[in-house]
C-alpha positions in Angstrom: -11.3 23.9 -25.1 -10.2 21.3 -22.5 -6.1 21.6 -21.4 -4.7 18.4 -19.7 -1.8 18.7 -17.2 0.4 15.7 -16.8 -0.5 13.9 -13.9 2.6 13.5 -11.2 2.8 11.1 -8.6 4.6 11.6 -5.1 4.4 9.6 -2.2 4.9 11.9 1.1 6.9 10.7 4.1 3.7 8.9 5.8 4.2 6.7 2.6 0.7 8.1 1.4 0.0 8.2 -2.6 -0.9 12.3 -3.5 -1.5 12.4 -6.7 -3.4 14.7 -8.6 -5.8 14.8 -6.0 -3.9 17.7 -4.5 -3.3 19.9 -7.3 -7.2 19.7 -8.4 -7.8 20.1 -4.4 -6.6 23.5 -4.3 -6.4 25.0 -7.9 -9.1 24.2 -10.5 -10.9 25.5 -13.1 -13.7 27.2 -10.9 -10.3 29.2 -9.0 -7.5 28.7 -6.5 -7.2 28.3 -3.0 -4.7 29.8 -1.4 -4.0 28.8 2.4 -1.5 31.2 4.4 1.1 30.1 6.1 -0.5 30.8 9.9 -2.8 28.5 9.1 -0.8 25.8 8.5 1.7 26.6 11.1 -1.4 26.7 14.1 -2.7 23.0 12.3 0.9 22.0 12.7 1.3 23.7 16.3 -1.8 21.7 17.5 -1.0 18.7 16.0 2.4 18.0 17.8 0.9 18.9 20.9 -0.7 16.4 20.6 1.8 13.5 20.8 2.4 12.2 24.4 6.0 13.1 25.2 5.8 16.5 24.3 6.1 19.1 27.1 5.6 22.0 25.3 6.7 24.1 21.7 9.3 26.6 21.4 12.9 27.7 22.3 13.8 28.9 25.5 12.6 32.5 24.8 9.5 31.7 22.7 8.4 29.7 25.7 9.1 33.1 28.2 7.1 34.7 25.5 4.8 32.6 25.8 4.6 32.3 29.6 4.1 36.2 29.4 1.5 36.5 27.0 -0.9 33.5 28.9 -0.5 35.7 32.0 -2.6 38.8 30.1 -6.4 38.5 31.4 -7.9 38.1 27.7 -5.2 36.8 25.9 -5.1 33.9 23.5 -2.9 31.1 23.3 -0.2 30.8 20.5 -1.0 28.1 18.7 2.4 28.5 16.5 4.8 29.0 19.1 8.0 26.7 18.1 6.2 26.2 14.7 7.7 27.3 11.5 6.6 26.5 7.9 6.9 27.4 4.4 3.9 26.9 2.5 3.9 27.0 -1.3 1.2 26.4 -4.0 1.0 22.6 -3.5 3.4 21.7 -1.0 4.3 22.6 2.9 7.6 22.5 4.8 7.3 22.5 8.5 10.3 23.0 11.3 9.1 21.6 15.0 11.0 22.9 18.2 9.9 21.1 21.2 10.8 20.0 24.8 10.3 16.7 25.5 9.4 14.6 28.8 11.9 12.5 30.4 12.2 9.4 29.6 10.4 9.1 26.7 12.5 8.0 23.4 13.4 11.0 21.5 13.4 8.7 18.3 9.3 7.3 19.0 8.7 11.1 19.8 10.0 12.6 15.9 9.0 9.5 14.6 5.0 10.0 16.2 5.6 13.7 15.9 5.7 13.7 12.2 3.3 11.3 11.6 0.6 13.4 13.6 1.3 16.8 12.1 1.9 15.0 7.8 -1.5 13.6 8.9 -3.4 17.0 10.2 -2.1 19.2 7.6 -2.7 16.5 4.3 -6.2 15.7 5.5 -6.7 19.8 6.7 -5.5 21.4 3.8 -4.6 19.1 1.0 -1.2 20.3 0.6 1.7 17.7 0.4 4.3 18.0 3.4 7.5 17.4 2.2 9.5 17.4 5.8 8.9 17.8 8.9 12.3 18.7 11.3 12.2 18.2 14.7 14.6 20.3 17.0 14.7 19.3 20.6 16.0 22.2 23.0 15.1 20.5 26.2 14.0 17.7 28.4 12.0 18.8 31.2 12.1 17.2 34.0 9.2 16.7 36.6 10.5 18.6 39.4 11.6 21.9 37.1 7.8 22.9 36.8 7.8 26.5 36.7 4.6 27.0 38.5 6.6 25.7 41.5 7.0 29.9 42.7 3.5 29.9 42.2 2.9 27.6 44.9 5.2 29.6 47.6 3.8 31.2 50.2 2.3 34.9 49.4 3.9 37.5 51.5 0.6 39.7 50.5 -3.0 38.6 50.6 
């Protein structure tokens, strides 16, 4: 017996044609993959740091977090800091918070951002992104690096 689901057609954000190509991607007759949401959310994580114009990922206190845990001998980095997504059967939702560079356009940097990270996570996983939201908490400026106390003078050797 052979069933036949209607094929759907959606075009994502990128402007990109997914078809039934993602649906017989991830579920067919031989079983179904299912990809958790970390997954998608470190793919995502990596992606927007790579756009030029991004600083770094997180809020305020996921970046002191963050700060802390890179400071632990041994530790790895958090590739979903200021990532969050929802990830269902065919689709994927994905919420950005960065801090951006000065003087680079806040507009080109969404824009670039969410073409990077609908391009890593259609091509990785074969899910459809549906949004990506960008949240900027900060510009940082090149004079407010924090390493700055690590470069005062020791009072212990």
């Amino acid at each position: 017996m052979t069933s036949t689901q209607p094929v759907t057609t959606a075009t994502t954000t990128s402007g990109k044609d997914v078809s039934a190509a993602t649906s017989s991607t991830l579920v067919s007759s031989q079983g179904k993959t299912t990809i958790a949401d970390t997954v998608v959310s470190k793919i995502a994580g990596i992606a927007a740091r790579e756009v030029n114009g991004v600083y770094a990922l997180g809020g305020g206190a996921s970046r002191v977090v963050g700060a802390l845990r890179e400071r632990i001998p041994g530790a790895n980095v958090n590739h979903s800091q200021g990532v969050s997504v929802e990830v269902g059967e065919k689709q994927a939702a994905v919420d950005l918070d960065v801090v951006a560079e000065y003087g680079v356009s806040i507009a080109d940097l969404a824009t670039g951002l969410r073409r990077n990270v609908i391009t890593a996570i259609e091509r990785m996983t074969g899910l459809q992104v549906t949004e990506v939201n960008v949240t900027v908490h900060d510009i940082h400026l090149a004079g407010d690096d924090d390493d700055a106390a690590d470069d005062a003078v020791t009072r212990v050797q």
